[in-house]
C-alpha positions as CSV (number, residue, x, y, z in Angstrom):
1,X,64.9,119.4,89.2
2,X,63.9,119.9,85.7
3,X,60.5,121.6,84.9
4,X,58.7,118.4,83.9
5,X,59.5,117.1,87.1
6,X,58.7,120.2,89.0
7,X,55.6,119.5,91.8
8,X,52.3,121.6,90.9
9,X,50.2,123.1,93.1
10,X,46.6,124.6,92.2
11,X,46.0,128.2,91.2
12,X,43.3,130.3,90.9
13,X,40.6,129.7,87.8
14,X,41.6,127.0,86.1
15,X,45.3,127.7,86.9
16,X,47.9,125.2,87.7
17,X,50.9,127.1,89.0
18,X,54.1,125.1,88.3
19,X,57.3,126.2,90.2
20,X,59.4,128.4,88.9
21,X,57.1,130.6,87.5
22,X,55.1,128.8,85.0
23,X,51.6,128.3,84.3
24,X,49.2,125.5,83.0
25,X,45.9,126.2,82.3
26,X,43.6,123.3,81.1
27,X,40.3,122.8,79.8
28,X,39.2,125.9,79.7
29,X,36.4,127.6,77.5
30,X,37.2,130.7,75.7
31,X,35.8,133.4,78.2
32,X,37.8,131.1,81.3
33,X,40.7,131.0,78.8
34,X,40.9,135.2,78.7
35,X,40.4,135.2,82.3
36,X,43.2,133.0,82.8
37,X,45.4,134.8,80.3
38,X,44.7,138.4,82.3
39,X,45.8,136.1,85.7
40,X,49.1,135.6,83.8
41,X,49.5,139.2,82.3
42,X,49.2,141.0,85.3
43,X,51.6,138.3,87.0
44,X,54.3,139.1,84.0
45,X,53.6,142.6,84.5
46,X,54.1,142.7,88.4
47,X,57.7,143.0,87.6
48,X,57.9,139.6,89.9
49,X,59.1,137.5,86.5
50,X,63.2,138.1,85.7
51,X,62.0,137.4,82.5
52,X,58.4,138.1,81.8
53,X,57.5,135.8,78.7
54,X,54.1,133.9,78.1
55,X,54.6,130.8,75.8
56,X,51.2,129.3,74.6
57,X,51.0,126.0,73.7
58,X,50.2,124.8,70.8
59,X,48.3,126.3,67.4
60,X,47.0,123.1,66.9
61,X,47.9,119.7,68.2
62,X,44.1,118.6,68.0
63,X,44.7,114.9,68.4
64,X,46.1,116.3,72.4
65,X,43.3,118.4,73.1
66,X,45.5,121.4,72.8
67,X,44.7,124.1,70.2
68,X,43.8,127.7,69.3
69,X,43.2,127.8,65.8
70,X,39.5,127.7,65.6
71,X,37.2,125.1,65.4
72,X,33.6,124.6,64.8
73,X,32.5,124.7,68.6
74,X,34.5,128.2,69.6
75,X,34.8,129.6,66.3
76,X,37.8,132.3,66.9
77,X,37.0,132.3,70.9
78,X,40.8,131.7,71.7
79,X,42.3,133.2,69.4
80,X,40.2,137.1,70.2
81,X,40.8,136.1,74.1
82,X,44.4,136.4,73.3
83,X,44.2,139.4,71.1
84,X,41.9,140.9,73.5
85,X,44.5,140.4,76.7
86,X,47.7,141.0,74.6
87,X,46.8,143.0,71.8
């Protein structure tokens, strides 16, 4: 079963656990966005993860609705959460 394929089940905040390990999180403003990205640090740091990597998708593929460079409504919002969870 590949990891596009894989069945989803809801998470906590926001969170859409995917199988395996990885995360979705969707539509989210930038405070619900830090929130979520703590949920996912403390899972990579529980030691649980073989491999504990966080891949954030994407700088700035606006025309998808997926972005953190900043924009007029946020300003810098996502960009400080994730400075703010992962330094």
């Amino acid at each position: 079963m590949s990891r596009t394929d894989t069945p989803m089940k809801p998470g906590p905040r926001g969170i859409t656990w995917l199988l395996h390990g990885w995360f979705f999180v969707c539509k989210l403003n930038p405070e619900e966005f830090e929130k979520a990205l703590k949920d996912v640090k403390d899972f990579l740091d529980s030691g649980i993860p073989k491999y504990p990597v966080c891949t954030i998708n994407a700088w700035n593929e606006w025309t998808e609705g997926s972005y953190l460079e900043p924009d007029t409504v946020n300003g810098m919002g996502y960009l400080e959460a994730v400075r703010k969870v992962f330094g």
